[in-house]
N, CA, C and O atoms as a GROMACS GRO file, in nm:
protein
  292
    1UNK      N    1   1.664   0.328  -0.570
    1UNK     CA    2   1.703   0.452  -0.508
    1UNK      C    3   1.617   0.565  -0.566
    1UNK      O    4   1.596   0.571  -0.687
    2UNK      N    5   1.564   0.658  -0.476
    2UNK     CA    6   1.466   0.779  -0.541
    2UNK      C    7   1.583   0.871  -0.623
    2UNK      O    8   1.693   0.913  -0.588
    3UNK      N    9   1.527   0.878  -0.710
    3UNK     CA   10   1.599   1.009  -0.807
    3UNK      C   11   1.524   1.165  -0.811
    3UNK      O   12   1.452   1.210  -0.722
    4UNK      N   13   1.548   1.208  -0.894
    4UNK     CA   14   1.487   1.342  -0.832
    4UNK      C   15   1.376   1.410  -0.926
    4UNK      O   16   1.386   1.435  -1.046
    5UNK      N   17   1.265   1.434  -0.838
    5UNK     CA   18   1.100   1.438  -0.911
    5UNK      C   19   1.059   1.306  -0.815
    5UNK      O   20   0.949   1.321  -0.764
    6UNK      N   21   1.137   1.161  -0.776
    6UNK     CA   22   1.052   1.007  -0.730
    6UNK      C   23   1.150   1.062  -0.616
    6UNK      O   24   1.263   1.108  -0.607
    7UNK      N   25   1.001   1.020  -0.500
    7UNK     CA   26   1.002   0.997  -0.402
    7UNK      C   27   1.056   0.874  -0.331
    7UNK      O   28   1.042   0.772  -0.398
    8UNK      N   29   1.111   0.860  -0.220
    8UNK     CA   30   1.152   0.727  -0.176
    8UNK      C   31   0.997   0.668  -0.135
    8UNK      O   32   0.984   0.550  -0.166
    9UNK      N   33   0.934   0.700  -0.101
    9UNK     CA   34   0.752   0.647  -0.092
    9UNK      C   35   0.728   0.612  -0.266
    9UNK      O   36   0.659   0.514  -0.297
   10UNK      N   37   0.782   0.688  -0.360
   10UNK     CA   38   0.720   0.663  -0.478
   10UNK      C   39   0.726   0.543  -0.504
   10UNK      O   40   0.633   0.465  -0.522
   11UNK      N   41   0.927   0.508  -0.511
   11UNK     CA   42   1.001   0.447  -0.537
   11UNK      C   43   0.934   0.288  -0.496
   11UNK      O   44   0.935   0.198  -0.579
   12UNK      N   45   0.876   0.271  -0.352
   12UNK     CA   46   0.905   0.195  -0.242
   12UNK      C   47   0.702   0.092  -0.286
   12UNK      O   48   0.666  -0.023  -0.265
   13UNK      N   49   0.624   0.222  -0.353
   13UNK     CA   50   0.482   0.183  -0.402
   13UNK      C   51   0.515   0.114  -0.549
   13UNK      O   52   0.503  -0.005  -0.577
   14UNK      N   53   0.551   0.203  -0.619
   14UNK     CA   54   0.568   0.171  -0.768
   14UNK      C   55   0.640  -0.013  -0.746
   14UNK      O   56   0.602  -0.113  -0.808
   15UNK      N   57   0.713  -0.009  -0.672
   15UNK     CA   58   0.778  -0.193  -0.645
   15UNK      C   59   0.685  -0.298  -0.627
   15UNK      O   60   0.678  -0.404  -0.690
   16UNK      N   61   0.607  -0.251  -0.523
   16UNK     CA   62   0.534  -0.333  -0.450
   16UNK      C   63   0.376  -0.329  -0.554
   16UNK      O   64   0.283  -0.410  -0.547
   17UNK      N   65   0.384  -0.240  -0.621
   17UNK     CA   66   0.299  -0.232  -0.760
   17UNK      C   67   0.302  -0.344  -0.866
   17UNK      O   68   0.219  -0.432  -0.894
   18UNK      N   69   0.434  -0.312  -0.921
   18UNK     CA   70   0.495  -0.388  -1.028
   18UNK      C   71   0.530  -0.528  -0.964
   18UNK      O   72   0.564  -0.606  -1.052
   19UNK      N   73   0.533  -0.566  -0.878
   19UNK     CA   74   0.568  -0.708  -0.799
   19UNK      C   75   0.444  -0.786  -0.756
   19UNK      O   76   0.448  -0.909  -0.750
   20UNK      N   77   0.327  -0.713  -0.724
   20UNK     CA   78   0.210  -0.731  -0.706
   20UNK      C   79   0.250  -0.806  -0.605
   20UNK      O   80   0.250  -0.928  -0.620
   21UNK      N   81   0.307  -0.730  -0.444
   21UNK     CA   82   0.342  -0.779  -0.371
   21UNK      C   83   0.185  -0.737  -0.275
   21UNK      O   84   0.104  -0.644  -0.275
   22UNK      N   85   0.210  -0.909  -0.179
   22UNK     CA   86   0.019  -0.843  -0.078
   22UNK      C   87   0.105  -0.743   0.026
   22UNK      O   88   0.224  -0.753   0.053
   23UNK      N   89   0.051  -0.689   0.053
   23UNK     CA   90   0.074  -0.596   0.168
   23UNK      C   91  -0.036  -0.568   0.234
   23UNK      O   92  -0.154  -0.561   0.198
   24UNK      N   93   0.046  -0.545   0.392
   24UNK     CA   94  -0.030  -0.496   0.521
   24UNK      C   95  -0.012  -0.309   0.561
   24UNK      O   96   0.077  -0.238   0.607
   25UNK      N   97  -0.127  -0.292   0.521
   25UNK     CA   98  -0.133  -0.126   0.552
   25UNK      C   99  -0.219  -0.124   0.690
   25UNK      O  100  -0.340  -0.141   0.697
   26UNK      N  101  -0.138  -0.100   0.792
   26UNK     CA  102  -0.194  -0.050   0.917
   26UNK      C  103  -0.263   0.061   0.935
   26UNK      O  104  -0.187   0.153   0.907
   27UNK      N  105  -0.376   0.107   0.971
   27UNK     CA  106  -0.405   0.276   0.951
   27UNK      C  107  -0.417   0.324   1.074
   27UNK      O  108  -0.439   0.244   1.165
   28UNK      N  109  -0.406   0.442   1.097
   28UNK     CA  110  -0.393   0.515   1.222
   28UNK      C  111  -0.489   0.474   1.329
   28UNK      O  112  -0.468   0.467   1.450
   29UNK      N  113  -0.617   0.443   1.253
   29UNK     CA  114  -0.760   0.390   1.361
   29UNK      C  115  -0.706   0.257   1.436
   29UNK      O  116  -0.749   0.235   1.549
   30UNK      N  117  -0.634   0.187   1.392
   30UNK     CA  118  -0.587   0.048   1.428
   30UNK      C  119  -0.621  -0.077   1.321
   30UNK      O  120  -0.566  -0.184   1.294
   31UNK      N  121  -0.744  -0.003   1.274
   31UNK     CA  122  -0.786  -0.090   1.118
   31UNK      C  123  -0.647  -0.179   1.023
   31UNK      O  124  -0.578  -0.127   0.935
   32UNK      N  125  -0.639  -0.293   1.064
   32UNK     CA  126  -0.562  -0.404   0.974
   32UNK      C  127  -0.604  -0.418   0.823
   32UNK      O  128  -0.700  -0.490   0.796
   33UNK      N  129  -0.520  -0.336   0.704
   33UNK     CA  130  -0.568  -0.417   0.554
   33UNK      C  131  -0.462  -0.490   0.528
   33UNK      O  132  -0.350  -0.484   0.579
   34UNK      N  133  -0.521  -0.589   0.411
   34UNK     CA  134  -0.411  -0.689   0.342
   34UNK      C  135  -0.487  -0.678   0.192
   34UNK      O  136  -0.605  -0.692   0.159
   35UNK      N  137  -0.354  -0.644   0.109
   35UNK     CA  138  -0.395  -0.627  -0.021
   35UNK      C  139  -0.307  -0.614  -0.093
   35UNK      O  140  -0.191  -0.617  -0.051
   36UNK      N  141  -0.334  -0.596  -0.216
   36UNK     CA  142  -0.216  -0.555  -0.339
   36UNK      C  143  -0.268  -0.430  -0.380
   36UNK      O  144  -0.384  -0.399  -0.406
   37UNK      N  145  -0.166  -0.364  -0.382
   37UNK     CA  146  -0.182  -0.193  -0.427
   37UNK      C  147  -0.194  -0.221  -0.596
   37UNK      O  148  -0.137  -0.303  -0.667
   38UNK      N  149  -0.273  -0.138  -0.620
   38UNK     CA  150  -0.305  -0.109  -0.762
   38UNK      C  151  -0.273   0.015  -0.826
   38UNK      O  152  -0.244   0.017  -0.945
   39UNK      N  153  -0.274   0.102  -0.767
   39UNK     CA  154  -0.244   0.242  -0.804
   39UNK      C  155  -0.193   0.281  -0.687
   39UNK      O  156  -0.198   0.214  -0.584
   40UNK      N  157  -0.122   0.437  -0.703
   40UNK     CA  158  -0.122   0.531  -0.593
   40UNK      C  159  -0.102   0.682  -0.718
   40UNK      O  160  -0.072   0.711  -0.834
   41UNK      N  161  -0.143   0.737  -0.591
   41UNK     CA  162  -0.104   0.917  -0.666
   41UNK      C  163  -0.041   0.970  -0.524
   41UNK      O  164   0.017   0.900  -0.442
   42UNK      N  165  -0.065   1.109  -0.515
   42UNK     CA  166   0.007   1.180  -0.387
   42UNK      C  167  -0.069   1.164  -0.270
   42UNK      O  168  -0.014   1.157  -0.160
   43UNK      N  169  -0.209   1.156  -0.287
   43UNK     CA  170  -0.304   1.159  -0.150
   43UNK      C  171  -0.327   1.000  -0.177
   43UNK      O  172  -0.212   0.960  -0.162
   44UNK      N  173  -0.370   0.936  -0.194
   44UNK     CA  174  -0.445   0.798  -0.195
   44UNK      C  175  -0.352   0.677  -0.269
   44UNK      O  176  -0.253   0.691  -0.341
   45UNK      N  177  -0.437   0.522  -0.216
   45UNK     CA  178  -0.365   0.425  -0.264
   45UNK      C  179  -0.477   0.356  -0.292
   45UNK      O  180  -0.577   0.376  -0.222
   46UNK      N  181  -0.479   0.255  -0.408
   46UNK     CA  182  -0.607   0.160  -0.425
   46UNK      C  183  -0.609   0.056  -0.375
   46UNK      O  184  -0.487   0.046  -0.384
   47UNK      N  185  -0.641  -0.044  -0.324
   47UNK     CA  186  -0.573  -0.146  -0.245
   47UNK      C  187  -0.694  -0.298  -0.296
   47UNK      O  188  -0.812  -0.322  -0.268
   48UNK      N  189  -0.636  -0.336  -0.341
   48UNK     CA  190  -0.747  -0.466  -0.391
   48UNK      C  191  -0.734  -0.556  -0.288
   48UNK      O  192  -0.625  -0.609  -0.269
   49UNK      N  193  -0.858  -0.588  -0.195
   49UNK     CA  194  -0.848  -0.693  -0.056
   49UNK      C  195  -0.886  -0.810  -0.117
   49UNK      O  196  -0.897  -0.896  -0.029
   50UNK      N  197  -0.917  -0.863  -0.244
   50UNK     CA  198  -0.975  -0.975  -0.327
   50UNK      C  199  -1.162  -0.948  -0.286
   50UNK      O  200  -1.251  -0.888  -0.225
   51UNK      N  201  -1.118  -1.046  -0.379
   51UNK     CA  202  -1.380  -1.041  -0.409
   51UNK      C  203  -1.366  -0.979  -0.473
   51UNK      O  204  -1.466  -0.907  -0.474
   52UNK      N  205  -1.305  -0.952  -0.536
   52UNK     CA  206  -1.334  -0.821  -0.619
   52UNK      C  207  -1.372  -0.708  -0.550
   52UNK      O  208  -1.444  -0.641  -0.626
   53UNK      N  209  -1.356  -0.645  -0.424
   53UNK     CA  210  -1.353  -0.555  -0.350
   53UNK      C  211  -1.201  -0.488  -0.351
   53UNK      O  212  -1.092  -0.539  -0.325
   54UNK      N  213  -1.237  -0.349  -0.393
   54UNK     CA  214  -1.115  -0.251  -0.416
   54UNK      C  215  -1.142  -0.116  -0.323
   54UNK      O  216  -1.252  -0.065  -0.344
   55UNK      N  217  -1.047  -0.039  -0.207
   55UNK     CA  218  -1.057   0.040  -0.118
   55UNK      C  219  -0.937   0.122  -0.190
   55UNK      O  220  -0.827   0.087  -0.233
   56UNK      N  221  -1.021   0.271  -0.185
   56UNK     CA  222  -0.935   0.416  -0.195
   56UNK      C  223  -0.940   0.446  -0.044
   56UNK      O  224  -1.025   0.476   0.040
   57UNK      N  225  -0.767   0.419  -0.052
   57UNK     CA  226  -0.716   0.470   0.103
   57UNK      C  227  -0.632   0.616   0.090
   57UNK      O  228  -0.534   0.650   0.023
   58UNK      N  229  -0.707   0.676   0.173
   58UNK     CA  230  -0.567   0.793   0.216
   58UNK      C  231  -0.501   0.762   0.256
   58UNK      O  232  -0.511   0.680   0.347
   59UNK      N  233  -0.329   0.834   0.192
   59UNK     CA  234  -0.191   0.804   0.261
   59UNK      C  235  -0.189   0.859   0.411
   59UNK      O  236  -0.114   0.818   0.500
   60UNK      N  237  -0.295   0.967   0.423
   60UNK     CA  238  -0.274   1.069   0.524
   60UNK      C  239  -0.344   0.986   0.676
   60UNK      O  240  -0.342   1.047   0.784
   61UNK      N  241  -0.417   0.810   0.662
   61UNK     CA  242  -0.420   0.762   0.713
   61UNK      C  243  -0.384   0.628   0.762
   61UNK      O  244  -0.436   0.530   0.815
   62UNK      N  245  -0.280   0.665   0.724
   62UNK     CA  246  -0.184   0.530   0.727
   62UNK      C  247  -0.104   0.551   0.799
   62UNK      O  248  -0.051   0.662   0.803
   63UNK      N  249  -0.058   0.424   0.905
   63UNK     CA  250   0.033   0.475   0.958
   63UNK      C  251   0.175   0.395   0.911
   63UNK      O  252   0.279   0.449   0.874
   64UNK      N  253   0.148   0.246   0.924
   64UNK     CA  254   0.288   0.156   0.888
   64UNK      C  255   0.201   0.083   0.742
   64UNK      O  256   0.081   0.068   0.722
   65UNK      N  257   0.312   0.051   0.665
   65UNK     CA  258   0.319  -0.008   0.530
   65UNK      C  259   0.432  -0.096   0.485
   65UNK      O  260   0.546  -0.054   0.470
   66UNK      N  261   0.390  -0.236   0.464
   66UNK     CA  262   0.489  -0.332   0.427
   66UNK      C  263   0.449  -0.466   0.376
   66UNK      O  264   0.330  -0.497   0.379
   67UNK      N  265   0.533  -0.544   0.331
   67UNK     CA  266   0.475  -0.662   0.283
   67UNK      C  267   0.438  -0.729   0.383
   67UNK      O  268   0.488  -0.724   0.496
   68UNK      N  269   0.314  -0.820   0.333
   68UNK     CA  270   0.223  -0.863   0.448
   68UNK      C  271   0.262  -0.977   0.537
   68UNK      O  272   0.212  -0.996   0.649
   69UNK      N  273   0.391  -1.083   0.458
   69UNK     CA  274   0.410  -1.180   0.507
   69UNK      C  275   0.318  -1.274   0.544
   69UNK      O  276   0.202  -1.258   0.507
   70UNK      N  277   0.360  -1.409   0.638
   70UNK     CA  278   0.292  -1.486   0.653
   70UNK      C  279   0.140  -1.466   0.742
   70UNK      O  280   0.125  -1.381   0.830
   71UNK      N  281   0.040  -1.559   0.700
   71UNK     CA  282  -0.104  -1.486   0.778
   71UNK      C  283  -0.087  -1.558   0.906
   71UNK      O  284  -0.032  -1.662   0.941
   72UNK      N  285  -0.154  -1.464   0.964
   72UNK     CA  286  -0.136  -1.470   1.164
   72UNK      C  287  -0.012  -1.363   1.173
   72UNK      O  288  -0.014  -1.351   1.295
   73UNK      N  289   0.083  -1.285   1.134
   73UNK     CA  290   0.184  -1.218   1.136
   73UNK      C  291   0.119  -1.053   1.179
   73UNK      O  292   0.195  -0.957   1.190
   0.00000   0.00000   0.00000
């Protein structure tokens, strides 16, 4: 539950952080990622897609965010 200063977005990253859950970040362009968040702050999220390839995403282009579930989903 967000408390006050944490955001329910804070709340909802910091999980999926600490769980090192993969997630599917949809972005407004239609662009499909799958990754594990590594960080976030207020504007951006780090998103590790594996290869060792790591993307600074703006929140401000995102549209849906969730665990990625099974692939083909």
């Amino acid at each position: 539950m967000a408390t006050e200063g944490n955001t329910t977005q804070d709340e909802y990253l910091k999980a999926a952080i600490a769980n090192r859950t993969t997630m599917r970040v949809l972005l407004l362009s239609g662009k499909d990622l799958r990754g594990i968040i590594k960080a976030s702050d207020a504007y951006t999220l780090t998103l590790d897609i594996g290869g060792g390839t790591e993307l600074l995403v703006y929140k401000s282009a995102i549209g849906v965010i969730g665990p990625a579930g099974r692939p083909g989903e």
